[in-house]
N, C-alpha and C positions, 0 to 999 in steps of 0.2 A: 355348600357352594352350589352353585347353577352354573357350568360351564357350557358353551355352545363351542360348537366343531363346523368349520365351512369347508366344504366338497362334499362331495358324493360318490367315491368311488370306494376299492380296498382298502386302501391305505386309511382312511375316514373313517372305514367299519372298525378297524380293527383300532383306529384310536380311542372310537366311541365306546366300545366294547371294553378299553382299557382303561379310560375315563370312568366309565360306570360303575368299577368295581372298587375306587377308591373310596376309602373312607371319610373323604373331605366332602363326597358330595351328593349330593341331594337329587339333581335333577339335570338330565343331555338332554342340549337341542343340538339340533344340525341343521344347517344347510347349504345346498337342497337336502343330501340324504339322498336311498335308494329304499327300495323295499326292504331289505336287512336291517338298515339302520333305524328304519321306522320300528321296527318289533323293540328296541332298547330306549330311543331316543324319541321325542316329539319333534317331528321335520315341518322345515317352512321350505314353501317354493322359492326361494332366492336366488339369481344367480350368485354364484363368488365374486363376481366381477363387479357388482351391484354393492356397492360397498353404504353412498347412503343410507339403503335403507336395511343393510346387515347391520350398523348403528345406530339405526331406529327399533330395529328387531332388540339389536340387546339391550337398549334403555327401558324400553316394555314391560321385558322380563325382566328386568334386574339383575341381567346376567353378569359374574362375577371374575367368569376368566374366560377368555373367544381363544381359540385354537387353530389358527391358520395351516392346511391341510394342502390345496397347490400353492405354488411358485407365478402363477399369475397375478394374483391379488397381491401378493407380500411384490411385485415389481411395479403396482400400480400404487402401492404404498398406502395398503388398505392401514399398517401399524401405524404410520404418522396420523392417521385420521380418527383413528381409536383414540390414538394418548391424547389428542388436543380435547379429547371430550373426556379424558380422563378416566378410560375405561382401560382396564386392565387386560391386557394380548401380550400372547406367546409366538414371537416369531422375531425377526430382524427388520429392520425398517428399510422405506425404499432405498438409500440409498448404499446399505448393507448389502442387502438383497441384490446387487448388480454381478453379485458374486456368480450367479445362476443366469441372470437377465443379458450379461455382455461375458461373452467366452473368451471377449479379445482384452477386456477389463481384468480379468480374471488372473489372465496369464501374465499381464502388467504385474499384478502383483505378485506373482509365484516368483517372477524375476526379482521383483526389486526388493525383496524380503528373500532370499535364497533358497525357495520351495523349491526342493524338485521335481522336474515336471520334462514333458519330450521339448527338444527343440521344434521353430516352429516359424512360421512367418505369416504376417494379415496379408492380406487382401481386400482391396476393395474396386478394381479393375479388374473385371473379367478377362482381358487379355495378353494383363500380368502374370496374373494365377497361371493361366496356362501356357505363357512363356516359361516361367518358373518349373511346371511338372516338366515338360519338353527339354527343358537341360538337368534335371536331378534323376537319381535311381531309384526305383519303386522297393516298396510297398510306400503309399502314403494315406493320412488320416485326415479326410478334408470333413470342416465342421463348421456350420452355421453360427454366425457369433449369436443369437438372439434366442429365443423359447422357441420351439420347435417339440413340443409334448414328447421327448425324451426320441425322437427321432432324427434329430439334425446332425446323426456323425455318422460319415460314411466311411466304412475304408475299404481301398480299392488297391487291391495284387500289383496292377499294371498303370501305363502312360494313360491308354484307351478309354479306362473304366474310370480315370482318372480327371480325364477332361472330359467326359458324357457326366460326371458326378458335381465339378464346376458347374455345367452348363447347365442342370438341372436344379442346382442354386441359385445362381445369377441372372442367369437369361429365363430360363424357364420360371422360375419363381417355387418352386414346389414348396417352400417354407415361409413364402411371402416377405414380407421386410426384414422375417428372422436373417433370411440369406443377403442383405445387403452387402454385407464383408462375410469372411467365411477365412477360415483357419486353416492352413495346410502344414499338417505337423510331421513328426517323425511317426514309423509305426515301431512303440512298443512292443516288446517280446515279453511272455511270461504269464502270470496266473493273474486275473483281476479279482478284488477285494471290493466290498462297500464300506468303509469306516463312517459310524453314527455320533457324533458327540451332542452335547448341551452344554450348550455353555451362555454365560450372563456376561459375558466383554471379557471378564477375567481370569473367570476357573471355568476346565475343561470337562468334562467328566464325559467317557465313551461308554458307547453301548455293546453288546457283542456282535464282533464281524459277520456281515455275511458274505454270501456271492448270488450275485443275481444270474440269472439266466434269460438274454438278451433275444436270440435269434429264435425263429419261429422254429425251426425244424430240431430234431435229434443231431447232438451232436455239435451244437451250437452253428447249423447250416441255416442260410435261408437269410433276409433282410432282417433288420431288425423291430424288436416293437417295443411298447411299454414294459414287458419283462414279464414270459413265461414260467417264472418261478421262484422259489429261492429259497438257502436255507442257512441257519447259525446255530452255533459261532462256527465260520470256518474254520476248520484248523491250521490251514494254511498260515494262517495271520496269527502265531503265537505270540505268547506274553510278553518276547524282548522284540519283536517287531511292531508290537501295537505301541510300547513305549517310543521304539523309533519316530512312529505313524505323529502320534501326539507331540514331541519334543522337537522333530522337523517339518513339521506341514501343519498340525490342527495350531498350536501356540503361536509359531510365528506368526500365522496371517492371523490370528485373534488382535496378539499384542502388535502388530501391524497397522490393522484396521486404525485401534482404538488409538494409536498414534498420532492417525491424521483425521481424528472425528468422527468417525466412523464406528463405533460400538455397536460390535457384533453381540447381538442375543437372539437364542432361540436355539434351532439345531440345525449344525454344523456337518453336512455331510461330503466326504472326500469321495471320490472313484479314484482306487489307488492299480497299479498295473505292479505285481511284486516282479520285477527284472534284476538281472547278475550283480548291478551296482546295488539295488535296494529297492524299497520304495519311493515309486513317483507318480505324482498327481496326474490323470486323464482329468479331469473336472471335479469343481465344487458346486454343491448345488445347499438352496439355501432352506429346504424342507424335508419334512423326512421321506426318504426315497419308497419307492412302490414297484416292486411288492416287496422288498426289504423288510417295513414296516410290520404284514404278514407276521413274518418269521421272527423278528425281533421280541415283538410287545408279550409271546405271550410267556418268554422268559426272563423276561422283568418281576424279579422277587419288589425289590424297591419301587415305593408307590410313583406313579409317574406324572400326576400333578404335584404332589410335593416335587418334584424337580423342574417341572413349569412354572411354580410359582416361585421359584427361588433362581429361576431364572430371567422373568420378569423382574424379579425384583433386585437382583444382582446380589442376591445371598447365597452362592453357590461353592463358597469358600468351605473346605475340609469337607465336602460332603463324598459322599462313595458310591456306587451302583451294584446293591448283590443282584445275583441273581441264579437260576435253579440252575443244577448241575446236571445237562438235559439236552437236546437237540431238538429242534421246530423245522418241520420241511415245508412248505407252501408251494400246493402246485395249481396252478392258473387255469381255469377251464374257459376257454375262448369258442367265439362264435367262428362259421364254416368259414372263411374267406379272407379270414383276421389277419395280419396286417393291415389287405388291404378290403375291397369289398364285402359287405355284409347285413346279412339281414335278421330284423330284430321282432319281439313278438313269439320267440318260441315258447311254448310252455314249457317251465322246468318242473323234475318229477324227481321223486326220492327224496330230497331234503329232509323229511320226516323219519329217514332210515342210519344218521349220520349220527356215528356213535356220541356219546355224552362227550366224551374227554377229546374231540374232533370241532374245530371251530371251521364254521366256514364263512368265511368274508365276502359279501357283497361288493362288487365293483359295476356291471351293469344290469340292474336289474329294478323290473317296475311292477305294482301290482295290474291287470287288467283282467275287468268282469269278475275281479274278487282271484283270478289266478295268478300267479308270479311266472312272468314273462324277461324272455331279454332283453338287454336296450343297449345293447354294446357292446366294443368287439372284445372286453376282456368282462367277463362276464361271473366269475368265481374263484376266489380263491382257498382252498382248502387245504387247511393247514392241521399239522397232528404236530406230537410232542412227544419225546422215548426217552430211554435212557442210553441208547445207541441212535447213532444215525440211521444205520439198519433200521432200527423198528421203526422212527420215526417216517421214514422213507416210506415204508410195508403198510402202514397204521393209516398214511396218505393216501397212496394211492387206492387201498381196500377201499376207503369212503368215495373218492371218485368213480368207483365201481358202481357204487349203489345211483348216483344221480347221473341225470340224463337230459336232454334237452336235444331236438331235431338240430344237427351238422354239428355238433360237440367236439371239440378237440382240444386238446390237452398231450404235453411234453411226457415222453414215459421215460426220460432219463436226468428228471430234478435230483441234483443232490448226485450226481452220477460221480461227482471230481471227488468229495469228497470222502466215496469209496476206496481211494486210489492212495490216500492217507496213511 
């Protein structure tokens, strides 16, 4: 097979990287791709968003399976545009996909199919929303209904932080039309989960949990961003709560969707909050999550295009996901300023020192004058594998020892929760 991957970031490296080692296939392209992905994969400059000629790209090559990688394309409904030329993609189509694209769509349906999920109320009056906070109790969870690159949920302690967090939605724009309406929900209490499934409309199949780690700072302080880290399987999320996870929130909205036309395929990701009543949804999002991904793929025993293509093709009946008996930590090496300001270009060093059984994932990274430079605020993911969390954690962070790059930063407490086990 010749499969192509579109994005260029982590999560892309490490699907490339997990793509390449199946026995189905022959030859990865990506695009765009980073400097990492190019050393595995032969990249084209394409946007993702450029979906034309991402299906002139794969008629060229005679590519066999396209791998949808952001949540931008799959809402622009790069999959409806594939199949009508009858090119074979893994992911959900646009109107699936709204699962991720509309946070206020989302919740419609966690209601009207019995998901549980915070209570919550829309908005689309800026001086509602903030009549609304001004008679309720805080803490609350306000949240951009639209794509917002995994930064559109604020949550705010107070009244104050509350309505400067509106206002920086609505009036100010800070997420642009994402923030046209925006969600003001309950704030859940408890441990956050990522749950991963694949699923073809019908059968579900999960991947092992992880937990991300959202805020820049130690400790989970500080704004949040794309995700400083992450690692699996949690253990938090054991064997009778992931059956919960699957038989209350991943089947229902599957057998839901596929109800009203809607057939969900591709992969199926929950953001679960474990609270005193159980598990309940903070969001679904319609690709696989980042840096989750990281951490996930490299404990995947079962090949992982056979389950894309049996996902495209809706043969995903009786099948199972082993996988090694092990722990993946993944920690983020971000540029000086990351969340917010930052500058790119720095030359990275070491890479050549990073032991064999140590993957490290490209997220922003370019070649220039022949050196490998950075091009973004989350810039590395490195990721080790143990028989313990401990080592895997130890195995990690040693390898981020050896690489370097000028304003380097990086979380020194990934994988910290689930020490605590």
């Amino acid at each position: 097979m010749k499969v192509l991957v579109i994005g260029g970031g982590g999560r892309e490296h490490a699907l490339t990287w997990k793509i390449s080692k199946s026995k189905y296939v022959e030859q990865v392209f990506c695009a765009p791709g980073n400097a990492g992905i190019s050393e595995i994969a032969a990249c084209a400059d394409i946007a993702p968003t450029d979906i034309k000629e991402l299906i002139r790209y794969a008629e060229r090559n005679q590519v066999d399976l396209t791998v949808v990688g952001p949540e931008l394309p799959l809402s622009l409904g790069i999959v409806d545009a594939f199949q009508k030329r009858d090119l074979s993609i893994f992911g959900p189509n646009q109107k699936a996909a709204r699962i991720e694209s509309s946070k206020v769509y989302a919740k419609e349906l966690m209601v009207k199919y019995g998901i549980p999920t915070a209570d919550f109320q829309m908005f689309s009056d800026h001086h509602k929303a903030i009549q609304y906070i001004q008679n309720r109790q805080p803490p609350f969870v306000i949240k951009a209904d639209g794509l917002a690159e995994g930064k559109g949920v604020l949550i705010c302690p107070n009244r104050n932080t509350a309505i400067e967090g509106v206002n920086r939605i609505m009036k100010k724009k800070v997420f642009g039309n994402a923030g046209r309406r925006i969600l003001i929900e309950e704030c859940l209490v408890g441990e956050e989960v990522s749950v991963l499934a694949i699923t073809d409309g019908d059968t579900v199949v999960t991947l092992p949990p992880a937990q991300d780690h959202k805020a820049i700072f130690e400790g989970d302080e500080g704004p949040n961003t794309g995700g400083m880290g992450a690692y699996a399987p949690a253990p938090v999320l054991n064997a009778a709560l992931q059956e919960i996870v699957k038989q209350k929130v991943l089947l229902p909205l599957v057998r839901g969707m596929k109800s009203e036309g809607k057939l969900y395929k591709g992969v199926l990701y929950a953001g679960l909050m474990l609270t005193r009543e159980g598990p309940k949804v903070l969001e679904f999002n319609c690709r696989f999550g980042d840096p989750e991904t990281q951490a996930i793929l490299p404990l995947l025993k079962t090949d992982l295009v056979d389950l894309m293509t049996e996902s495209a093709d809706g043969t995903l009946k009786n099948k199972t996901v082993e996988t090694w008996n092990a722990f993946s930590v993944c920690v983020v090496m971000a540029s000086g300023g990351y969340p917010g300001k930052y500058k790119k270009g720095k030359a990275i060093q070491g890479l050549h020192a990073v032991f064999p059984d140590v993957q490290v994932f490209h997220a922003g990274t370019k070649f220039k004058n022949g050196d490998m430079v950075t091009n973004g605020g989350r810039v590395l993911g490195v990721t080790a594998v143990g028989d313990t969390i401990s080592m895997a954690i130890e195995k990690a962070y040693q390898t981020v020892g050896k690489i370097t790059f000028d304003g380097a930063y990086y979380r020194k407490d990934i994988g910290h929760r689930a020490l605590l086990k």
